[in-house]
C-alpha positions, -999 to 999 in steps of 0.1 A, spaced: -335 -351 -541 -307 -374 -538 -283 -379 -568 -265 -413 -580 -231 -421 -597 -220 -445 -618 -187 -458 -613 -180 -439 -650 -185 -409 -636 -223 -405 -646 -245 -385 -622 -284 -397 -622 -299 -360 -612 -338 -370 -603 -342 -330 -611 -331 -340 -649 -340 -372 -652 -331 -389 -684 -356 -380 -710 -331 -388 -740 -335 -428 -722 -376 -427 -714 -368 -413 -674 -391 -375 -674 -371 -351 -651 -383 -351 -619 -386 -392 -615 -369 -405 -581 -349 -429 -586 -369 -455 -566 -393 -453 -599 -369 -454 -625 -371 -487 -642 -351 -520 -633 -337 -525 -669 -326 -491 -671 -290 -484 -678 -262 -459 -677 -265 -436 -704 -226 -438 -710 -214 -473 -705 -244 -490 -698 -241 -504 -659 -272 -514 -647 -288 -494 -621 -275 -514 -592 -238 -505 -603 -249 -467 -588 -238 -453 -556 -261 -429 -540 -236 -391 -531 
């Protein structure tokens, strides 16, 4: 699955999700939430860059 940065450095692994945030490993990012944020700085998800 394809992973997405942050511009702090943060890596959005659909594999890992973010379960500390609500996101259960395995979600793509197309179905993680709209108001979701960077667990680190707190971007919004539009501030990611697919790598």
């Amino acid at each position: 699955m394809q992973k997405y940065e942050c511009p702090c450095g943060y890596i959005y692994d659909p594999e890992l999700g973010d379960p500390d945030n609500g996101i259960e490993p395995g979600t793509a990012w197309e179905d993680v939430p709209d108001d979701w944020t960077c667990p680190v700085c707190g971007l919004e998800k539009d501030a990611f860059n697919a790598i």
